[in-house]
MIVEXFI-485125 format. One record per residue: z, x, y of N, C-alpha, C in turn. Coordinates in nm, 3 decimals, always signed. Example, Ala and Ser with C-alpha at 12.3 -4.5 7.8 and 13.67 -1.06 7.14 Angstrom:
+0.780:+1.319:-0.569:+0.780:+1.230:-0.450:+0.780:+1.320:-0.330;
+0.708:+1.285:-0.225:+0.714:+1.367:-0.106:+0.787:+1.290:+0.003;
//
This chain:
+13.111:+4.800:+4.751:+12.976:+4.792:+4.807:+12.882:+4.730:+4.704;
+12.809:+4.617:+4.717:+12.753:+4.564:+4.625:+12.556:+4.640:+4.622;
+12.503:+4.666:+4.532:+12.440:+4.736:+4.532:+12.300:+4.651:+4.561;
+12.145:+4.733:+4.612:+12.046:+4.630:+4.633:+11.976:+4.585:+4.486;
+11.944:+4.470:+4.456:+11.909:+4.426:+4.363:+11.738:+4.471:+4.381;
+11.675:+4.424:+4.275:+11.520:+4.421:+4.248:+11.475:+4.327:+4.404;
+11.516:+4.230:+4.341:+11.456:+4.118:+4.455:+11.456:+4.165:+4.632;
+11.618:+4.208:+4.637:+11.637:+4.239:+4.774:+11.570:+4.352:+4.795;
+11.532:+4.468:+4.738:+11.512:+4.569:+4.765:+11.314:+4.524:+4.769;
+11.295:+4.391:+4.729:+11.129:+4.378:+4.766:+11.118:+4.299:+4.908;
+11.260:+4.230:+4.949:+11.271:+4.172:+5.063:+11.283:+4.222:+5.137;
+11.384:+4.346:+5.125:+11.426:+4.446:+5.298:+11.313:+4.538:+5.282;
+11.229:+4.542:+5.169:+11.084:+4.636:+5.158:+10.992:+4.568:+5.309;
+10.958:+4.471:+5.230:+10.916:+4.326:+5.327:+10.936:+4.318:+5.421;
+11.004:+4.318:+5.504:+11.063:+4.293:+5.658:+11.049:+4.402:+5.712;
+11.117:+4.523:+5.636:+11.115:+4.653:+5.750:+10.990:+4.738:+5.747;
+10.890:+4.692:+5.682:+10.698:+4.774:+5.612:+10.733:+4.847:+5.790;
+10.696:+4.703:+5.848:+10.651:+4.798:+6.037:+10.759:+4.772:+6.108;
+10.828:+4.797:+6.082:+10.945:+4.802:+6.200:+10.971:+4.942:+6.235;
+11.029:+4.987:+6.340:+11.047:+5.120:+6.363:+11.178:+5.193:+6.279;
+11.175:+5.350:+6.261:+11.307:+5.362:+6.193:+11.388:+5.347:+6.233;
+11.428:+5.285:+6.348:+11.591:+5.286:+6.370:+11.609:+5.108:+6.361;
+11.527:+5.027:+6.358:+11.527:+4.885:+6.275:+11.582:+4.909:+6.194;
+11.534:+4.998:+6.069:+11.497:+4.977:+5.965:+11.687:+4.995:+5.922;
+11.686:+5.122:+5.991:+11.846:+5.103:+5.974:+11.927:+5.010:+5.983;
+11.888:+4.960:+6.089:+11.987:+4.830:+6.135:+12.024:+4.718:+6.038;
+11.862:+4.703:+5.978:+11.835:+4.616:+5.849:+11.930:+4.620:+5.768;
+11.927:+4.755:+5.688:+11.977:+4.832:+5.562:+12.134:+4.830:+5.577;
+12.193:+4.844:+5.758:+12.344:+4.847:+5.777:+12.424:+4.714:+5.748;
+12.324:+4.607:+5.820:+12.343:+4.460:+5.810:+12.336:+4.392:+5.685;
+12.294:+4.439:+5.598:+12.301:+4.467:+5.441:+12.442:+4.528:+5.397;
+12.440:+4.640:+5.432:+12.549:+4.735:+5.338:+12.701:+4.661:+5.424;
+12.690:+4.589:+5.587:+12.855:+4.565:+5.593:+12.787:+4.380:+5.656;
+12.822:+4.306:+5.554:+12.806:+4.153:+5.551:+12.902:+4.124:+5.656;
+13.026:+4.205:+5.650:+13.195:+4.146:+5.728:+13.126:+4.165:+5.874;
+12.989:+4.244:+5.930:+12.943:+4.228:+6.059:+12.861:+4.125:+6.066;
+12.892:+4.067:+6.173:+12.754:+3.953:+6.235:+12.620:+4.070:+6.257;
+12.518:+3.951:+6.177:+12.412:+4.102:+6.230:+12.408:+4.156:+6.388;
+12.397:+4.038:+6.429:+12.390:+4.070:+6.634:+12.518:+4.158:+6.703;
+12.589:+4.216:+6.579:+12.671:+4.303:+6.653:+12.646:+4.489:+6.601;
+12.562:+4.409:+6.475:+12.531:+4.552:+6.386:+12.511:+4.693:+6.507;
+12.412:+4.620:+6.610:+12.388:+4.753:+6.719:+12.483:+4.825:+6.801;
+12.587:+4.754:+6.756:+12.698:+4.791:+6.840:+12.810:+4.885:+6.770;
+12.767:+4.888:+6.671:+12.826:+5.011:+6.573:+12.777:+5.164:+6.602;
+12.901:+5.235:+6.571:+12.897:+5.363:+6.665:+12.780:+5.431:+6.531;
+12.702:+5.550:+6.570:+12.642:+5.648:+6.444:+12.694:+5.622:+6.358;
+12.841:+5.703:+6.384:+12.910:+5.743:+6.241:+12.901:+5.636:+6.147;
+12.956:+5.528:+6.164:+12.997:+5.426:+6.152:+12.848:+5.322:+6.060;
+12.754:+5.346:+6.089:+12.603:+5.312:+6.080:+12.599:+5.417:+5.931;
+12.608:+5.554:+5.972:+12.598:+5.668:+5.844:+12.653:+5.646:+5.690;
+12.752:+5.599:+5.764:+12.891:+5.585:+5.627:+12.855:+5.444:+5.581;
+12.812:+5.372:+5.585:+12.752:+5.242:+5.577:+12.655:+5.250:+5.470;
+12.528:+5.309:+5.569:+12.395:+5.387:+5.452:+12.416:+5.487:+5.382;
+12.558:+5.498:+5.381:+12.567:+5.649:+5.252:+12.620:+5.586:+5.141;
+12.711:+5.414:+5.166:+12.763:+5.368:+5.095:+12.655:+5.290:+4.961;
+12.600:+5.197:+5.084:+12.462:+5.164:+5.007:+12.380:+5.216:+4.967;
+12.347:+5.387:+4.978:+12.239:+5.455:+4.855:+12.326:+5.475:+4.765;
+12.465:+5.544:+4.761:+12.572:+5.564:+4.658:+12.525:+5.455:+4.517;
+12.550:+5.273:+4.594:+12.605:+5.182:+4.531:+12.471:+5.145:+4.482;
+12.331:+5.201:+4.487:+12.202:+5.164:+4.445:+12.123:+5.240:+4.348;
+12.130:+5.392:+4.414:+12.061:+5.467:+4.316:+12.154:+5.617:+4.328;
+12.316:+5.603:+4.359:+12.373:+5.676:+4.258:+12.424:+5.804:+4.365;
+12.515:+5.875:+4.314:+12.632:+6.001:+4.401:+12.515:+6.109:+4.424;
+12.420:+6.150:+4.365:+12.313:+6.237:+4.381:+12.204:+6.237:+4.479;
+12.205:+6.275:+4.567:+12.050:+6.246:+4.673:+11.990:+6.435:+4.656;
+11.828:+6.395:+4.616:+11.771:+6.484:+4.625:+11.658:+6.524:+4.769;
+11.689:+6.624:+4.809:+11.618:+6.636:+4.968:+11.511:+6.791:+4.950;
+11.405:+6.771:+5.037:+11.326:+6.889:+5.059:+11.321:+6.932:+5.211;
+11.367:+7.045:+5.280:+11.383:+7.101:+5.390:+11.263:+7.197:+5.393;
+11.207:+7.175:+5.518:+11.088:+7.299:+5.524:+11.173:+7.434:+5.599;
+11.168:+7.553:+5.546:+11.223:+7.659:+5.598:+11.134:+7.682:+5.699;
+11.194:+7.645:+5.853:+11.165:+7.692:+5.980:+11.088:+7.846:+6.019;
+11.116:+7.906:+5.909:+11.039:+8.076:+5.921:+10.966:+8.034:+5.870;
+10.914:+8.077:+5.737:+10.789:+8.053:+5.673:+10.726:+7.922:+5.620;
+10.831:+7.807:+5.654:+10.797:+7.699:+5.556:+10.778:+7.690:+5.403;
+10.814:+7.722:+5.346:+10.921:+7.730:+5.253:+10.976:+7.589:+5.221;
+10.954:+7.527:+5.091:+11.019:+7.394:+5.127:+11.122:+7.386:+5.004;
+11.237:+7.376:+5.062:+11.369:+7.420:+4.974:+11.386:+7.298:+4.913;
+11.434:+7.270:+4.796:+11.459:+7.167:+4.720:+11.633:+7.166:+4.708;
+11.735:+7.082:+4.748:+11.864:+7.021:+4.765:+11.870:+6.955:+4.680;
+12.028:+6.961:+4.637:+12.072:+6.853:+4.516:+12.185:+6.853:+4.596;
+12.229:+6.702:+4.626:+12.339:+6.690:+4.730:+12.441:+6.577:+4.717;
+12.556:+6.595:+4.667:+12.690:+6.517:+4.664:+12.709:+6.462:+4.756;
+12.673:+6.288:+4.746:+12.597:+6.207:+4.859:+12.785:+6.153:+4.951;
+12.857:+6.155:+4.834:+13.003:+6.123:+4.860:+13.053:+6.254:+4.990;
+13.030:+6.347:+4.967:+13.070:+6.476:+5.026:+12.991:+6.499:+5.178;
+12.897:+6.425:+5.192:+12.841:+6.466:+5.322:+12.950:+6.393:+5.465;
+13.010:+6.284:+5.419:+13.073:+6.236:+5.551:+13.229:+6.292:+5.529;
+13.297:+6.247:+5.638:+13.453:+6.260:+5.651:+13.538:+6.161:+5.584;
+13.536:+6.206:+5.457:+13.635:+6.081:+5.387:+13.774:+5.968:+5.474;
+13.777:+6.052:+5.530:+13.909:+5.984:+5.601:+13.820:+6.012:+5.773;
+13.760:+5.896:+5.808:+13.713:+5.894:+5.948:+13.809:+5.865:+6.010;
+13.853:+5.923:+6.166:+13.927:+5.880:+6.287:+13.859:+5.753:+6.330;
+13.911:+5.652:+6.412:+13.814:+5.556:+6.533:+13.725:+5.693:+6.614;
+13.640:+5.612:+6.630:+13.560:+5.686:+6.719:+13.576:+5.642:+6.874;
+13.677:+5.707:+6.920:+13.721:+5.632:+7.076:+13.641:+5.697:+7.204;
+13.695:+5.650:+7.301:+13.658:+5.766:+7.408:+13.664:+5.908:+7.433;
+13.607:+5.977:+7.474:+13.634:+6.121:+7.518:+13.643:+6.115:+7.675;
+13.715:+6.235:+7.737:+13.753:+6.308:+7.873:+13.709:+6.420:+7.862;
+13.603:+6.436:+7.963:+13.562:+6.586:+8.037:+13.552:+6.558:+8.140;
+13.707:+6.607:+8.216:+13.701:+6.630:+8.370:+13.723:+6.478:+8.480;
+13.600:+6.436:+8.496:+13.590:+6.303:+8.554:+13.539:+6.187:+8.435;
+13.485:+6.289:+8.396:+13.385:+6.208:+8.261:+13.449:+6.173:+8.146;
+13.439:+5.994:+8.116:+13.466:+5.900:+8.030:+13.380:+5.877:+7.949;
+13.325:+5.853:+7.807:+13.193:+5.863:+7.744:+13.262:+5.814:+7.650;
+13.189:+5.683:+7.569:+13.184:+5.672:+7.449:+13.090:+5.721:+7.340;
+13.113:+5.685:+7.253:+13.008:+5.769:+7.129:+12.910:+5.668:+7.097;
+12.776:+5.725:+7.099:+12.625:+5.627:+7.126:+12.680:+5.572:+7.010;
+12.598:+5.407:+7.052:+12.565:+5.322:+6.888:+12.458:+5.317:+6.850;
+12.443:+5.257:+6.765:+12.265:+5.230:+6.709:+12.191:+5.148:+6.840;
+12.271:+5.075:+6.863:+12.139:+5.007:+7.024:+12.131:+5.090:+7.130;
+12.242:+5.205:+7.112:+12.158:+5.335:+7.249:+12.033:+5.387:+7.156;
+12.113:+5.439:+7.052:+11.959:+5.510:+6.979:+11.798:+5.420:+6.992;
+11.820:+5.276:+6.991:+11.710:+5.234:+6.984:+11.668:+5.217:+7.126;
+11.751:+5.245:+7.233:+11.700:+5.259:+7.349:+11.638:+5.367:+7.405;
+11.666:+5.451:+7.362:+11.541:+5.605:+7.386:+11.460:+5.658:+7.289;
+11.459:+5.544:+7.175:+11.344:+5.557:+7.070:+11.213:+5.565:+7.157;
+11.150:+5.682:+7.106:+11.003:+5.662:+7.135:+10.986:+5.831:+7.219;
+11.109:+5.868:+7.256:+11.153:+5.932:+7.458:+11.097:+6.115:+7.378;
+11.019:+6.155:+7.417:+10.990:+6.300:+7.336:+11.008:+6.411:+7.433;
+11.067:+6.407:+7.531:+11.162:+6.453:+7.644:+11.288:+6.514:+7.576;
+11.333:+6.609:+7.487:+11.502:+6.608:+7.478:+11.558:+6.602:+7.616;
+11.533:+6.678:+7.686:+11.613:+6.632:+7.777:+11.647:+6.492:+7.821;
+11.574:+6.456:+7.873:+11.573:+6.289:+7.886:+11.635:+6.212:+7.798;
+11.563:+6.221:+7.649:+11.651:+6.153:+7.650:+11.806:+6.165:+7.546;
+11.843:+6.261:+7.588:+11.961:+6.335:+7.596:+12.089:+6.255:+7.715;
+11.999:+6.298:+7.798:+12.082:+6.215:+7.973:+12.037:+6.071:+7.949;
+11.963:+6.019:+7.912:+11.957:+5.870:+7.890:+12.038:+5.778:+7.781;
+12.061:+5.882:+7.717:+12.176:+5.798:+7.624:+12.328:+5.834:+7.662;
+12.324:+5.952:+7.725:+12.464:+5.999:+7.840:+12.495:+5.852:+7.925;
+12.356:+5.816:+7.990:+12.371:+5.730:+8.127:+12.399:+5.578:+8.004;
+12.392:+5.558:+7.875:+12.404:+5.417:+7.823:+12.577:+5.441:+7.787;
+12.609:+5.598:+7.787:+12.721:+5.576:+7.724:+12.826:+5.615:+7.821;
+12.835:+5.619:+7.927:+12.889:+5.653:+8.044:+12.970:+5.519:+8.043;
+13.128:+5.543:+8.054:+13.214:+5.472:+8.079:+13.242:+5.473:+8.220;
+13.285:+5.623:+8.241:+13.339:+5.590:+8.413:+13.278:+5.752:+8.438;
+13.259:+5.791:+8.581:+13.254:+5.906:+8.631:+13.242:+5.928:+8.740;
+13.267:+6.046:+8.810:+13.216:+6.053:+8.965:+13.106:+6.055:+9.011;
+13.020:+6.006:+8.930:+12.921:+5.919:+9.053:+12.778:+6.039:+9.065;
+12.792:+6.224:+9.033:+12.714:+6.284:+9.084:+12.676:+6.317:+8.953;
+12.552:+6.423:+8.944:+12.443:+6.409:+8.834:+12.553:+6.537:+8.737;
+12.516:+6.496:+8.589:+12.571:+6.577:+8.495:+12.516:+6.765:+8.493;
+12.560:+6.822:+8.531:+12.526:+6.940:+8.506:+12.525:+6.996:+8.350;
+12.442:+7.126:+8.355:+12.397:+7.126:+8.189:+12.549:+7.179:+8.116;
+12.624:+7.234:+8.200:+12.723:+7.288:+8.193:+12.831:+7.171:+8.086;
+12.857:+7.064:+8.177:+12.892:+6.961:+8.166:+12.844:+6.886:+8.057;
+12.724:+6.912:+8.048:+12.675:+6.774:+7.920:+12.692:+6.818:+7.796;
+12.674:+6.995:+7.794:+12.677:+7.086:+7.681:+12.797:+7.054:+7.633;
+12.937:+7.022:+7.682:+13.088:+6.988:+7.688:+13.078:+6.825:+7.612;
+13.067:+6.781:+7.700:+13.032:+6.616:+7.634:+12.945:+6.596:+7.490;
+12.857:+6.707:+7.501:+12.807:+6.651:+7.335:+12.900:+6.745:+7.225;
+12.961:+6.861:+7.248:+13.033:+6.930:+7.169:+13.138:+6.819:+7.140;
+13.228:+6.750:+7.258:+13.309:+6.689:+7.233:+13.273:+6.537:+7.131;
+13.148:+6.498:+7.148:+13.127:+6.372:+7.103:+13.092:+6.426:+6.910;
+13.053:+6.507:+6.943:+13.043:+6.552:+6.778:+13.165:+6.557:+6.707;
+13.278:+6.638:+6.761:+13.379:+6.672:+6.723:+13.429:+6.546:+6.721;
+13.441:+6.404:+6.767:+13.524:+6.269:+6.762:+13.458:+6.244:+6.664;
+13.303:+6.237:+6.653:+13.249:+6.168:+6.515:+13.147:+6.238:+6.444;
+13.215:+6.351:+6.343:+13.105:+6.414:+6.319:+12.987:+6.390:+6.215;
+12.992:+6.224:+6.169:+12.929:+6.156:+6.086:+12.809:+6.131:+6.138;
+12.842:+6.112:+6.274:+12.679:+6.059:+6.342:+12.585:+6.130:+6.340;
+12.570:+6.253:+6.292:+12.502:+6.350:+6.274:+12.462:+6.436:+6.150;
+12.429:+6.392:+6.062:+12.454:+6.499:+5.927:+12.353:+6.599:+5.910;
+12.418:+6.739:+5.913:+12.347:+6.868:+5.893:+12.466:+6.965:+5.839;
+12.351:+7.082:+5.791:+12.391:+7.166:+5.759:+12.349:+7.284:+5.699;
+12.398:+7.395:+5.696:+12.284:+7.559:+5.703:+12.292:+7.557:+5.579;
+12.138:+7.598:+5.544:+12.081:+7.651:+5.436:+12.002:+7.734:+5.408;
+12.023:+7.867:+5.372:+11.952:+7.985:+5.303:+11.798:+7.969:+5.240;
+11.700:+8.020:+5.310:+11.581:+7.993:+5.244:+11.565:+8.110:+5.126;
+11.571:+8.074:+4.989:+11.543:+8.162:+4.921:+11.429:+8.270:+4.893;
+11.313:+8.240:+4.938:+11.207:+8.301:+5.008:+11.218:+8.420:+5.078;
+11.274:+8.386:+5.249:+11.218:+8.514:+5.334:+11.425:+8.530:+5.380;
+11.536:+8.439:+5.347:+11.656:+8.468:+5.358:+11.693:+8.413:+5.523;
+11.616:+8.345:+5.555:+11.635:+8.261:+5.727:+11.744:+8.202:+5.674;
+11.820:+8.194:+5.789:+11.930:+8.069:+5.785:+11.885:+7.950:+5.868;
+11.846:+7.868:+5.783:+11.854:+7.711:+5.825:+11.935:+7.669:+5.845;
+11.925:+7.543:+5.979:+12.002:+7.359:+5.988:+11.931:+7.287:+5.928;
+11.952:+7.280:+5.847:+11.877:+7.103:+5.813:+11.913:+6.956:+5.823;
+11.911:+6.924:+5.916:+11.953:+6.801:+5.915:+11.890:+6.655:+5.876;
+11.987:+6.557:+5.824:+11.968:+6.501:+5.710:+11.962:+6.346:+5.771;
+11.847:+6.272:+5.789:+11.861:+6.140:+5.827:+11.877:+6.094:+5.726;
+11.959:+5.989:+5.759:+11.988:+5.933:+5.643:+11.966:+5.792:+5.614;
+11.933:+5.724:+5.717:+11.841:+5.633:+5.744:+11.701:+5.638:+5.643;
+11.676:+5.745:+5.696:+11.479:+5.779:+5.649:+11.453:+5.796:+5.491;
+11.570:+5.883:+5.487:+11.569:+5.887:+5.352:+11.619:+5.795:+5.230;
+11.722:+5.722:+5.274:+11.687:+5.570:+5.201:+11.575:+5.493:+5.235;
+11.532:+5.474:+5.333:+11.404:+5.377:+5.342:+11.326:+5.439:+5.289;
+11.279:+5.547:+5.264:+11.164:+5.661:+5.156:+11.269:+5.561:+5.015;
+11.329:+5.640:+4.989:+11.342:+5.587:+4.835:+11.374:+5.382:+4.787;
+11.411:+5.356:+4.902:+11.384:+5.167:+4.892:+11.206:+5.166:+4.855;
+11.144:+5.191:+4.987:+10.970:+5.193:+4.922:+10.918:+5.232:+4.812;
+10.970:+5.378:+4.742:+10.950:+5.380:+4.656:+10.944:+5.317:+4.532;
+11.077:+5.221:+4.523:+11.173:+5.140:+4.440:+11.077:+5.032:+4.470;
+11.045:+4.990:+4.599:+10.937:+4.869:+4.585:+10.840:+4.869:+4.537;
+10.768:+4.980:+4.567:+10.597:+5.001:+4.476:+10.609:+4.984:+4.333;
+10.714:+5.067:+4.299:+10.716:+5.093:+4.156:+10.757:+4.880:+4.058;
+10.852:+4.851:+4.171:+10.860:+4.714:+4.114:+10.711:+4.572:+4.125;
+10.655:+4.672:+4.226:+10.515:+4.547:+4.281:+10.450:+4.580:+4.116;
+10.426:+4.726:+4.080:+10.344:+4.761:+3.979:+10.430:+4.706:+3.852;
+10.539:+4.697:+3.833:+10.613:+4.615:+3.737:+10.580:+4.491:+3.695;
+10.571:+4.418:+3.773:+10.588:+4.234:+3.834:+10.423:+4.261:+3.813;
+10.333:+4.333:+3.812:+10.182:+4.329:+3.831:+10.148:+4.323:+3.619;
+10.191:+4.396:+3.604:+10.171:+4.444:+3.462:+10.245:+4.352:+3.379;
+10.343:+4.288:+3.357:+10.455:+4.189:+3.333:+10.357:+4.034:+3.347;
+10.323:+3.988:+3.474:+10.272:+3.900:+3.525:+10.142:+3.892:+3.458;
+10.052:+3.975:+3.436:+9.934:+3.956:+3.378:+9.969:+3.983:+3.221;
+10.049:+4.011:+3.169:+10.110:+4.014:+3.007:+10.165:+3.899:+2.930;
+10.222:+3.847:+3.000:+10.298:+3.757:+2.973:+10.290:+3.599:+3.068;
+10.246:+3.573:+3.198:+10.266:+3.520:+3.268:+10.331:+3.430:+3.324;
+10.470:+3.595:+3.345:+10.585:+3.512:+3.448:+10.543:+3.532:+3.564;
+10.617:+3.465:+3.649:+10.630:+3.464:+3.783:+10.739:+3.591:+3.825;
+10.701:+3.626:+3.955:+10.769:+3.764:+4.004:+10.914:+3.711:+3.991;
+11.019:+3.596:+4.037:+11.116:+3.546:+4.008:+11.179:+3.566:+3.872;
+11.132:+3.528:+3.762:+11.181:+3.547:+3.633:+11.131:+3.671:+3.561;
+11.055:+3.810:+3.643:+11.071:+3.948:+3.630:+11.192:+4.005:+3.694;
+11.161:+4.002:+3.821:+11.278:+4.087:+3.900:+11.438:+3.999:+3.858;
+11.442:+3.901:+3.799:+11.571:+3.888:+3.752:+11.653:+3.927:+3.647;
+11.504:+4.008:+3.588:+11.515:+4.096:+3.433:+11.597:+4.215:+3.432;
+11.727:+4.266:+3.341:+11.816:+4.375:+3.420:+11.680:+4.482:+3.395;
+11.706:+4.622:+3.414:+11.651:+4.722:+3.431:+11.606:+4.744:+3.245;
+11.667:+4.735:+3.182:+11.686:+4.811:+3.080:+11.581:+4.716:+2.968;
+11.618:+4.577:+3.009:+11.478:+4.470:+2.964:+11.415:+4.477:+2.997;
+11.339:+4.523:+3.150:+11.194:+4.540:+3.185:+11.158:+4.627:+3.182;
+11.207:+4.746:+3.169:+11.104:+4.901:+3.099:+11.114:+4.871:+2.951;
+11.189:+4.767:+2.856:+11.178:+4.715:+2.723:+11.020:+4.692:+2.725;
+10.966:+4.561:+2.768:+10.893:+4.497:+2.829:+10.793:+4.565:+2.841;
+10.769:+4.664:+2.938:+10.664:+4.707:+2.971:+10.645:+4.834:+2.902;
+10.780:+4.908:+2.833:+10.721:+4.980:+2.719:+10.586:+4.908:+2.605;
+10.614:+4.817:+2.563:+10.542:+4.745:+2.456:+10.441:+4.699:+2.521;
+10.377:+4.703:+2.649:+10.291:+4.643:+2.708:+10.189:+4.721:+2.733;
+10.254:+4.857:+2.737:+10.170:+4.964:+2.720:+10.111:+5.029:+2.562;
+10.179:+5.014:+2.491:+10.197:+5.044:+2.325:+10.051:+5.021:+2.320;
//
């Protein structure tokens, strides 16, 4: 996995500022797997999207991701140190079809997700990404019975598309889910990585006067050189 450079990481800053988050993913996926045409990127299942963006924060800023969960009882905001390698299924299955009953279903991709972006209905849009991922069925409406079956089963084929997991609030002792986008939370730390380089290239540029090109091509270890002494 080749990791984001200075430059790229001010370019996919750039492009994705207003795009919605599940763009932003798309961006960051079409990045992390080149071997896809981007115009098929949406057609990649969750999991598949996850393990992608887990590869590319790994290969950028490292096996460690730090997370804050608000504890659902009191709010409480728990601080995580998390073995970024360990959150998916090292050895993924295909993510194929499932059978319940009459019901044929594949496992949503990123272009269902971006099709009920916005939908603040769970229900809805719950059954609306059912009705994008509906292979074959008999024809009559999903009972809750039924759908409760279909998403147990779709988890269990790919349980990447989803990352969570219970955590103890040290506080009042609730047991939390926390679940972990992982999308969001690289695009939080890409922005970050961008500000901090705009203010780099700002301080650099008026010191010396390079151009942002012959900064951000500076490795890491020469431009905090650099701007140590600039501060001195």
């Amino acid at each position: 996995m080749r990791p984001l450079s200075a430059a790229t990481i001010l370019s996919i800053w750039e492009r994705g500022a207003t795009r919605r988050p599940v763009d932003r993913a798309a961006l960051l996926t079409a990045w992390a797997r080149p071997d896809i045409p981007p115009a098929a990127v949406g057609d990649l299942s969750l999991g598949t999207v996850t393990r992608a963006l887990l590869d590319l924060r790994i290969a950028t800023f490292g096996p460690r991701l730090s997370v804050v969960v608000d504890c659902e009882s009191c709010g409480e905001g728990l601080e995580l140190t998390l073995d970024a390698p360990a959150l998916v299924d090292p050895a993924p299955q295909p993510a194929g079809e499932i059978r319940i009953g009459d019901w044929r279903v594949r496992p949503p991709s990123l272009a269902d997700l971006a099709a009920i972006d916005g939908e603040t209905d769970t229900e809805r849009a719950v059954r609306g990404l059912l009705a994008r991922c509906l292979v074959a069925g008999n024809g009559g409406a999903v009972d809750a019975a039924t759908l409760h079956e279909i998403e147990a089963a779709l988890d269990a084929r790919e349980p990447d598309a989803d990352l969570s997991m219970r955590v103890a609030c040290v506080a009042c002792g609730h047991e939390n889910v926390a679940d972990l986008d992982l999308g969001a939370l690289l695009w939080e730390e890409i922005a970050v990585s961008a500000r901090q380089l705009l203010g780099d290239v700002h301080r650099l540029a008026c010191a010396y006067g390079w151009s942002e090109a012959e900064i951000l091509d500076l490795s890491p270890a020469r431009r905090a050189a650099y701007l140590a002494m600039v501060t001195e």
